[in-house]
C-alpha positions in Angstrom: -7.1 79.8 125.1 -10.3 77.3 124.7 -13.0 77.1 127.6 -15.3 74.4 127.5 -19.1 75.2 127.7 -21.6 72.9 128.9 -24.8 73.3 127.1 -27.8 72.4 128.3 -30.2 69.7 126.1 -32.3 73.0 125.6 -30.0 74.7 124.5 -28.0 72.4 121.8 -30.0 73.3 118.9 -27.7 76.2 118.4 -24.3 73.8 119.0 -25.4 71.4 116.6 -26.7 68.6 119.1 -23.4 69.0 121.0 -23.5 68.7 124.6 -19.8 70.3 125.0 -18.3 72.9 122.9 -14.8 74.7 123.3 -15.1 78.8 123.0 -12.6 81.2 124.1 -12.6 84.6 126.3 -10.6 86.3 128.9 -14.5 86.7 131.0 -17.5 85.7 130.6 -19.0 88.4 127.9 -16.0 88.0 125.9 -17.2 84.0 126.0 -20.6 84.9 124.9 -19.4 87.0 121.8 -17.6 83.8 121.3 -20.4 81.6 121.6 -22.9 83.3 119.2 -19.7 83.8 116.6 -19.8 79.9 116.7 -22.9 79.2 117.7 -25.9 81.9 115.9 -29.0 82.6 118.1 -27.5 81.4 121.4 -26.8 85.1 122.8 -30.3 86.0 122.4 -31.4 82.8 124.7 -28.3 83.4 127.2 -28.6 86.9 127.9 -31.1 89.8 127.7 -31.2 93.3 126.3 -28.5 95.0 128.1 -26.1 91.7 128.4 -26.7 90.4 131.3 -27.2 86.6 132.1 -30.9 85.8 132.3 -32.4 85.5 135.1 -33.6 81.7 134.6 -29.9 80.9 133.8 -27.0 80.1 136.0 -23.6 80.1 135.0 -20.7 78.4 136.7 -16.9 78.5 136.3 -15.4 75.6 137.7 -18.6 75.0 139.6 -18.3 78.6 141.5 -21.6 80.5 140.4 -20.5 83.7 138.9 -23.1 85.6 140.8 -20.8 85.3 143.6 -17.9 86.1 141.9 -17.6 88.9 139.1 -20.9 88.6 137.1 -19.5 88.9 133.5 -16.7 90.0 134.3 -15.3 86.8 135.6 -11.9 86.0 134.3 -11.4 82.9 132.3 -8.6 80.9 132.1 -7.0 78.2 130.1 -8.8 74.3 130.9 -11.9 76.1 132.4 -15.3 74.7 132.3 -18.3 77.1 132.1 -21.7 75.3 133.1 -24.8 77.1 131.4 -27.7 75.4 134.0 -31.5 76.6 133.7 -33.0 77.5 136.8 -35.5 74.8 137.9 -38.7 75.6 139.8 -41.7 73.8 141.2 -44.2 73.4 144.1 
């Protein structure tokens, strides 16, 4: 099953300058054990001590946020297309 991940410019020295990279999963933890077994260091920058998404992060499947879906938990299928987007801010 391969999932493609959008990676962020910050983000893409751990992908090798890549922009897109295809990972597999059944959820969205599985796809983050897949992404650091491809891609060392990235965990550490995507999710905190006890595995959750940072905050400053938002994740999409399909461009549903998976804060309003199953955290994750989220199932992943076949063709998706998982969005890692850092939170922007400002005043």
């Amino acid at each position: 099953m391969a999932v493609t991940v959008l990676v962020p410019t910050a983000l893409q020295q751990f992908t090798n300058n890549q922009a897109t990279i295809e990972c597999s999963g059944n959820n969205i933890f599985e796809l983050f054990e897949s992404l650091e077994k491809n891609c060392p260091g990235i965990k550490a920058r995507l999710c905190d001590e006890k595995g959750q998404p940072r905050r400053f992060l938002n994740l999409y499947v399909n461009s549903e946020d998976i804060r309003f879906l199953e955290g994750i938990a989220t199932q992943l299928k076949d063709g998706d297309e998982v969005s890692i987007v850092p939170a922007v801010a400002g005043g």
